[in-house]
N, C-alpha and C positions, 0 to 999 in steps of 0.2 A: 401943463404937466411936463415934466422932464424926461427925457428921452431914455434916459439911462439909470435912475437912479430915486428909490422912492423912499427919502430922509422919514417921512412918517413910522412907516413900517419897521424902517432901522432903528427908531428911536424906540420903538414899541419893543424890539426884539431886547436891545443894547440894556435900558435903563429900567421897562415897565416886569420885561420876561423874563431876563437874567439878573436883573437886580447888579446891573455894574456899579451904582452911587455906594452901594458896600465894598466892592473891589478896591474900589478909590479911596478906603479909607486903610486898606493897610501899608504897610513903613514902604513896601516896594512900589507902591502908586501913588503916594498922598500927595504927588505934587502936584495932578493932575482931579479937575473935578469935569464936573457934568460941562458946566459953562466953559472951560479949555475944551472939552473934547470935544465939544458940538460946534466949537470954533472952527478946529481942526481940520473937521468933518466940510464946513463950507469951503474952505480954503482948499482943501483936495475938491472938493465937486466943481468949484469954480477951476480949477487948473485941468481936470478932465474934459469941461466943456470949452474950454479957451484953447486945447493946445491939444488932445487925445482926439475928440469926437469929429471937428472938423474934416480930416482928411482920412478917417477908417474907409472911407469907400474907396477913395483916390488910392490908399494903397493896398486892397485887395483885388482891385484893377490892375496895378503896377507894381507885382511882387518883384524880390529880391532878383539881379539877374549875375550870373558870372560869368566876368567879362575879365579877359588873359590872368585868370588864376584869382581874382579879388571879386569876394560881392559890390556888385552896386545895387544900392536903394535910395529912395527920395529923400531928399534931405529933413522931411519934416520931422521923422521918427528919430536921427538925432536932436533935433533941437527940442521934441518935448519930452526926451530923457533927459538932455540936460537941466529942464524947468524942474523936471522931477528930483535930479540929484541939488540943485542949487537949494528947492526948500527943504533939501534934510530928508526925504521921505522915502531915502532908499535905507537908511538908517532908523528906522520909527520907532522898528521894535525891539534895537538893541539899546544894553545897560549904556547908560549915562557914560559911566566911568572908559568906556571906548569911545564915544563920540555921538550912543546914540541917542533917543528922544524916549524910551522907558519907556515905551508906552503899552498898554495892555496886548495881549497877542489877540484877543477878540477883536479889538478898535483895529491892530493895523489888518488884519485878516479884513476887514470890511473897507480900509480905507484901499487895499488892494482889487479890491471888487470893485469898489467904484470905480478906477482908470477899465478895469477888465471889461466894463459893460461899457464903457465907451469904446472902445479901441484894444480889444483884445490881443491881438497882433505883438504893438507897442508895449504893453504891461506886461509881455511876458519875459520880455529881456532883463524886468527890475523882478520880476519872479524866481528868475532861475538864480540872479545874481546873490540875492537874499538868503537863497537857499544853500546856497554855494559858502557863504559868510556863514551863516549859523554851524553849518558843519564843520569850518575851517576853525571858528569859534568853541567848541567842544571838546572837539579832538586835535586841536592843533600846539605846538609848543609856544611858547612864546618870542622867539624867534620868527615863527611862522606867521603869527598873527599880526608881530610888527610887521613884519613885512609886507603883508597882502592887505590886512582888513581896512584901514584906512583909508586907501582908495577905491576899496569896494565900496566901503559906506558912505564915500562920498560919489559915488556914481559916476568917477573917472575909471574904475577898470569894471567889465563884467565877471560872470562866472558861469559855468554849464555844469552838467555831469555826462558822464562819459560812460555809457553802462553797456548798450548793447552793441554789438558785431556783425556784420551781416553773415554768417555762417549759423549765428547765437539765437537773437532776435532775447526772447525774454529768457532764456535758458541759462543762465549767467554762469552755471558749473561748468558747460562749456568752451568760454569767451578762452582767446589765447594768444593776447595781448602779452607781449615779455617785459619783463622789467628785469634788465643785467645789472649789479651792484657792482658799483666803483669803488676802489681805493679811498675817495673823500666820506664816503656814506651817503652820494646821490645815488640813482638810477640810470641805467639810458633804455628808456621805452622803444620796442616796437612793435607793431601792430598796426588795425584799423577799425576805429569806433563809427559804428551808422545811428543814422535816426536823433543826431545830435542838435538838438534847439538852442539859435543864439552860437552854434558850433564856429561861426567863422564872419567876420562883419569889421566895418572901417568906424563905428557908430564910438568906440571907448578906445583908448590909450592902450590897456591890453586887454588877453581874455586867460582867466582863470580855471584853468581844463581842471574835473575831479575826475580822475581814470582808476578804473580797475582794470591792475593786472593779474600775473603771475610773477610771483620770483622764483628763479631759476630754482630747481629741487623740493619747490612747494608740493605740498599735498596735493592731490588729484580732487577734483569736483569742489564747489564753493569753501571750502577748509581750507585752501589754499588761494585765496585772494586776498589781496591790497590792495589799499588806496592811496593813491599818488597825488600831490600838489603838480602841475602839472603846465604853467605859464606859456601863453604863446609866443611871447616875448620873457627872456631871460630878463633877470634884477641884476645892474653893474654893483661895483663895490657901494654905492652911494644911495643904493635902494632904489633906482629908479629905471624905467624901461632900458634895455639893452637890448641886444642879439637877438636876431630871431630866434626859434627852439625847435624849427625844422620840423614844425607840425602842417602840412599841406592839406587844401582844401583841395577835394576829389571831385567833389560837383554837392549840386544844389538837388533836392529833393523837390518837386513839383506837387503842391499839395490841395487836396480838396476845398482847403479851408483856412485857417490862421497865417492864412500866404504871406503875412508880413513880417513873421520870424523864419528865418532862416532856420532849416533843415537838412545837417550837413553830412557828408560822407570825409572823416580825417581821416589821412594815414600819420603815422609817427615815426619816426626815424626812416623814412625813405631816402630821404637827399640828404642828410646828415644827423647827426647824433641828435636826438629830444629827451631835452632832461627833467627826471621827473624828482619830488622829496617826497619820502615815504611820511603819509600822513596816519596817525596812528600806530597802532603796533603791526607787524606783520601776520598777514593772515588772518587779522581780523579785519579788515577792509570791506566784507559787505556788511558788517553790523553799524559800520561808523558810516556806509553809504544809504543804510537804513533810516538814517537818523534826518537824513534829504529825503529821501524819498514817502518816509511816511508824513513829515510836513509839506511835500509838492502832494501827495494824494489828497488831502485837507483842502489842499489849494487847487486841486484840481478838482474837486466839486465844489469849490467857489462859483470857480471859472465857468463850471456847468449852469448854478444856481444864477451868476449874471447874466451870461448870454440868455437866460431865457428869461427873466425879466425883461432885458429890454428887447426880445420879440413879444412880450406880453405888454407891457409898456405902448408899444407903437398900436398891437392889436386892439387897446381897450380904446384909444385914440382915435385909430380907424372907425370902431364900432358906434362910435358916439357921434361919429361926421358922414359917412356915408348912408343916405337912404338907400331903401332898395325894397320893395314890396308892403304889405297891410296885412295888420289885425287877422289872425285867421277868422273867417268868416265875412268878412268887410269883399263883399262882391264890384262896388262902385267903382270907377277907375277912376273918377271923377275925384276922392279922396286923396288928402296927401299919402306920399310913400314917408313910412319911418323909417327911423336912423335901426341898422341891423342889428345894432345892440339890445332893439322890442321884440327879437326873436328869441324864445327861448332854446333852440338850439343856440346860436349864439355864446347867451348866456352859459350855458352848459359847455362849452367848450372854453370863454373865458375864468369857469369858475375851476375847472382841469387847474389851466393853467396857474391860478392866483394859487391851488392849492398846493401845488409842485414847485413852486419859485418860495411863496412864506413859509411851505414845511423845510424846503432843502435850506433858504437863509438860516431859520432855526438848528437845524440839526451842526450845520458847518460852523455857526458859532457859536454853540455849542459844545463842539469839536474844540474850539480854539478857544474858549474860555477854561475849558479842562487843562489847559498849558499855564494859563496864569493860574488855578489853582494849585497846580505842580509846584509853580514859583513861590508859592504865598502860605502852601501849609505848612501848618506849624509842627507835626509831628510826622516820624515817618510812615506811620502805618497809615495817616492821610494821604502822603503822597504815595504810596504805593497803592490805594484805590484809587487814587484819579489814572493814576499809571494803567493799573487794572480795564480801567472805564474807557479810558481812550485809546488801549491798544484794540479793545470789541471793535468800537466803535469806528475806527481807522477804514476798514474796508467798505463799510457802510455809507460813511460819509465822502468816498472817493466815488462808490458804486452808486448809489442811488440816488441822488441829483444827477450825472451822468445817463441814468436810464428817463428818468422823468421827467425832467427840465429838457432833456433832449425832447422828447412828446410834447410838451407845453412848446417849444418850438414850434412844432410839427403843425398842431392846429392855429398857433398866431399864421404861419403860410395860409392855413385852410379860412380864417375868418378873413382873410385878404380877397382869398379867391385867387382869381388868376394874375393880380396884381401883386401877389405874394408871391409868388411865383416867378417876377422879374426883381431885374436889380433897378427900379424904380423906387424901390422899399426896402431897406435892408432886413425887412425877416429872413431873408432866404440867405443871408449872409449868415445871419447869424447862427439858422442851423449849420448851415457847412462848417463856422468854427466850433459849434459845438461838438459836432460825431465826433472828433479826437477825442475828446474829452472817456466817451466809452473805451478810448484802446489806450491810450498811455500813461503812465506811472504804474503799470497794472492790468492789463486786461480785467476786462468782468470775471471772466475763469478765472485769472488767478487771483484775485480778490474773494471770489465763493471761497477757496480752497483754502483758500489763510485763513477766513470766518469759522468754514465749518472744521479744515482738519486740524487745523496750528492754534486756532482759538477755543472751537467747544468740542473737536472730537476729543482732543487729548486729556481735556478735562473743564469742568464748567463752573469753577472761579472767578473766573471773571465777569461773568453770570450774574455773579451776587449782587454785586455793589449796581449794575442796570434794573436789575427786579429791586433792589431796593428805593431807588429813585423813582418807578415806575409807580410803586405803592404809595410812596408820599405823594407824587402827583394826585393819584386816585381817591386817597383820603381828601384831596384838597377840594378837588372836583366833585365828592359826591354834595357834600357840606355848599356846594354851587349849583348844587339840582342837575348836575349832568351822569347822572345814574345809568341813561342806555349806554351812553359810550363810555362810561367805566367798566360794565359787564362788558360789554364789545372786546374792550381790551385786555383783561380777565381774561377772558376764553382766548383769545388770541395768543396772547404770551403760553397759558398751560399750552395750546396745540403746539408752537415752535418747541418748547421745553422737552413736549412727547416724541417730538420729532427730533431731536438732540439725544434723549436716553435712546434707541431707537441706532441712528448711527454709532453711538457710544460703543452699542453691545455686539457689533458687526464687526466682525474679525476681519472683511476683506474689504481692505481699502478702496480699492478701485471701485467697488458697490455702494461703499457705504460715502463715496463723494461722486458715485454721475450725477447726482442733480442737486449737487454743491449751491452752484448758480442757480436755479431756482430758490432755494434756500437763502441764498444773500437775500435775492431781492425781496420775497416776502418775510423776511426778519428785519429788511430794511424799512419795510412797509409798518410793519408795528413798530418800529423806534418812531418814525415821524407821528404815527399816532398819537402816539404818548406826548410827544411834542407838540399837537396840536392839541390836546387834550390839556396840556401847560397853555397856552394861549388861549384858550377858550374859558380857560378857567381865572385866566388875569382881565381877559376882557368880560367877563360875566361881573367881576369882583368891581371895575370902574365904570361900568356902562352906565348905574343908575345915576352917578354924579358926575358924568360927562354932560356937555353942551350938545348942540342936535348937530354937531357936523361931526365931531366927537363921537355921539352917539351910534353916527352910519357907520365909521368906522368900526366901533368894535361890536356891533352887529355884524360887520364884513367878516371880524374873525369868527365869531360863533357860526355863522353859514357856513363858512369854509372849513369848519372842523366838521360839521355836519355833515358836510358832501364828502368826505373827506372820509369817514369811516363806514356812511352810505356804499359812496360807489369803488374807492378803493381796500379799503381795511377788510370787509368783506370777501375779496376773490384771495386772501391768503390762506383761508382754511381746507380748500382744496388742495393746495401748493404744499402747503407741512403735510396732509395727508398723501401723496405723493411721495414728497421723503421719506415720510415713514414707513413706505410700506415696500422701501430697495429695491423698487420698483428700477430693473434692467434692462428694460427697450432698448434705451442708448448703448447700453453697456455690451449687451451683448450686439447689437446691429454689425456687421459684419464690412469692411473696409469695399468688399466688393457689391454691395448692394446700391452702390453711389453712382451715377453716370453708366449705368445699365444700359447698353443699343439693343 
């Protein structure tokens, strides 16, 4: 069994769940089939396992160090980015017509998972860069995109973004970064960006800063920001690295977890002028930093959804090789001890697990198949539902793999025991790179707040087109004899719904969002139902003409949907009623009631 990576279950999501072999038939995919992509697919796993996995431990051992103003890191993590830029794969999911390989944004979303669950660390530097390219890609002139994308996409320059401040942190109306306009129509930036990933490293040729500032006599609060091109190295007249750009590294951020990406503290124009090009229009800069951010929040409940695979991965591993005790009732001692996996706690705790790793892969690509429908519809009021569906779904799918794939971590530590518990095993690694995962692109707070106040307090549109894919799932599933968990999810949706009108009708904000974040997560909690309610109802539809190994398998998913709305779908009805009843404990609780002597 593979350590990182379970091709079964991807196949089941990719071609059985989402029905990709249709994707692949319109003009923007047809040059790619099932047999390409499944290609593809070995060709990334085999390079995750040859050149990622190897040395994940060696380099959350030996993070990043600064040593007279430059990172040092192990040489391993450039040379298996460069394996990565050589096969094309930092360009997967861009058009042909620039360099890249077309390929569906579900498939690369998944082929970025696979490095992520090997070696998390590593894949985040082709993540940020990715991100960094699609946005320069959108909003950029053509000027700009000559000039930069080509070595993005060939994984000779990186990219970051540049968002928060240390005075700011996630407040971004506050950040107060300057940008002085010149004569030519450049900028010269100053300020200093914190919490920067990938922010400063010897790994690529250059680094492609996206910084938000201010321009001088801009508006006051987010209305007034820009987004700047931002090179750590200036471009000479011939396009190629130049001058430095007098962006200095300040130090290295020491981190819980994904120790193998640098964590930087820049300042900007300290030692000399840093020049920035305005990318985009002015003052619209965080809509076009929007455009990164809500693809890294996608990406960052990947990031959640692998790391806890492969602590679930190792766990069921464990479970099947270590004896440890007998049969309850089995007095003898004289009898063998079974493998832990015949304890039904155990089980219970690997089936947590398989349920928080299969619902959050489903939901994330799910996420990211909504992109290539974007691509592929044919009208606009298609794409303005998918538009619709995926901006719901954005916080959702950032937030809750993040809360639960972090817990499926949690118990792969506990079926170790106290083996889990050292770095003899990587689970315990891989919780620690997971907990980022709950604070950045977003906190969980501000992800509830975008759900409930920016998405359905303002109005519940976007509502529609999810309740309507929720009811075709449910037609499909009843016609599959899965009836309790169609009521289940029936009642479930009306409670959120009640709990939406409810906030709607509540004139004071501050009340009708203290328990926002409650509210993501059991709203997140019935979308994955529904999702597993889609799986249980593909695997109901192929079980009878599966083989018997086949067979286990989607028996595996029908269990796991089972447990699934058993023991989680379940505790959300108290959660909406909560919401719904503006319930103010929090709200009013009083600043001094905290560290009381």
């Amino acid at each position: 069994m593979s350590e990182f990576v379970d091709r079964r279950n991807l196949d089941f999501v990719l071609f059985e769940m989402l029905d990709l072999d249709t994707l692949l038939t319109t003009p923007r995919y047809e040059e790619h089939d099932r047999e390409s992509i499944t290609a593809m697919l070995d060709v990334v796993e085999g390079i995750a396992e040859t050149n990622f996995l190897p040395f994940a431990a060696k380099l959350d051992a030996n993070e990043p160090k600064f040593v007279d103003g430059k990172v040092e890191i192990i040489p391993e993590v450039g040379e298996a980015l460069s394996v990565l830029g050589e096969a094309g794969l930092f360009a997967a999911g861009f058009d042909e017509a620039i360099g890249g390989l077309q390929l569906p944004w579900v498939v690369t979303t998944n082929i970025n998972g696979i490095f992520t669950a090997a070696n998390l660390s590593v894949a985040n530097y082709a993540f940020l860069t990715v991100g960094a390219a699609n946005m320069l890609n959108a909003f950029g002139t053509d000027e700009q995109k000559d000039a930069y994308l080509p070595n993005m996409l060939a994984g000779k320059w990186f990219g970051t973004m540049c968002l928060s401040e240390p005075q700011a942190g996630s407040s971004l109306a506050d950040i107060k970064t300057k940008a002085v306009r010149k004569d030519d129509g450049t900028f010269s930036l100053s300020g200093s960006k914190m919490w920067i990933s990938g922010g400063d490293h010897e790994l690529s040729d250059n680094i492609i800063h996206m910084v938000l500032a201010r321009i001088e006599g801009a508006p006051v609060g987010t209305r007034g920001i820009s987004l700047f091109i931002v090179p750590r190295y200036r471009l000479n007249e011939a396009g190629e690295r130049g001058e430095w750009n007098h962006i200095a590294l300040a130090g290295l951020n020491h981190k819980m977890g994904q120790r193998g990406t640098t964590n930087c503290l820049l300042n900007f124009g300290e030692s000399g002028e840093t020049v920035g090009y305005l990318l985009g229009e002015e003052n619209k800069g965080l809509a076009c930093m929007f455009h990164m951010m809500n693809e890294a929040r996608v990406g960052v409940g990947q990031a959640s959804v692998m790391s806890a695979l492969a602590g679930y991965l190792h766990a069921v591993d464990y479970a099947r090789e270590r004896p440890q005790g007998r049969p309850a009732g089995v007095k003898d001692q004289s009898t063998p001890q079974v493998s832990i996996i015949e304890h039904t706690d155990v089980r219970r705790m690997l089936m947590a697990q398989k349920a928080a790793v299969e619902g959050g892969l489903s939901l994330t690509s799910y996420c990211s198949l909504l992109v290539d429908k974007q691509k592929t519809a044919e009208t606009a009021e298609e794409r303005a539902e998918y538009d619709d569906l995926l901006g719901l779904l954005t916080p959702v799918a950032k937030s809750w793999p993040s809360e639960h794939c972090l817990e499926a971590n949690k118990w792969a530590i506990q079926i170790l025991g106290g083996y889990g518990y050292t770095r003899d095993y990587p689970v315990e690694r891989h919780y620690r790179d997971n907990r980022l995962n709950h604070i950045h692109e977003g906190t969980f707070g501000i992800q509830g707040r975008d759900l409930l106040g920016r998405k359905l307090r303002a109005g519940v549109s976007a509502l529609t087109p999810l309740r309507n894919q929720i009811s075709s799932t449910i037609e499909t599933a009843r016609a599959q004899g899965l009836n309790a968990e169609c009521d289940q999810l029936e009642k479930a949706l009306a409670s959120a719904e009640k709990a939406i009108e409810v906030v709607r009708s509540c004139e004071e904000e501050n009340l009708s969002l203290a328990n926002a974040t409650l509210f993501l997560d059991a709203f997140g909690t019935v979308v994955v139902a529904w999702l597993w309610l889609w799986q249980a109802s593909v695997a109901k539809q192929a079980s009878p003409e599966a083989g018997s190994s086949e067979e286990t398998f989607y028996k595996s998913k029908i269990a796991a949907a089972q447990y699934f709305f058993r023991y989680e779908l379940s505790k959300v009805f108290n959660t909406f009623e909560l919401v719904a009843s503006l319930d103010d404990t929090c709200e009013l609780a009083s600043a001094d009631f905290f560290g009381v002597s």
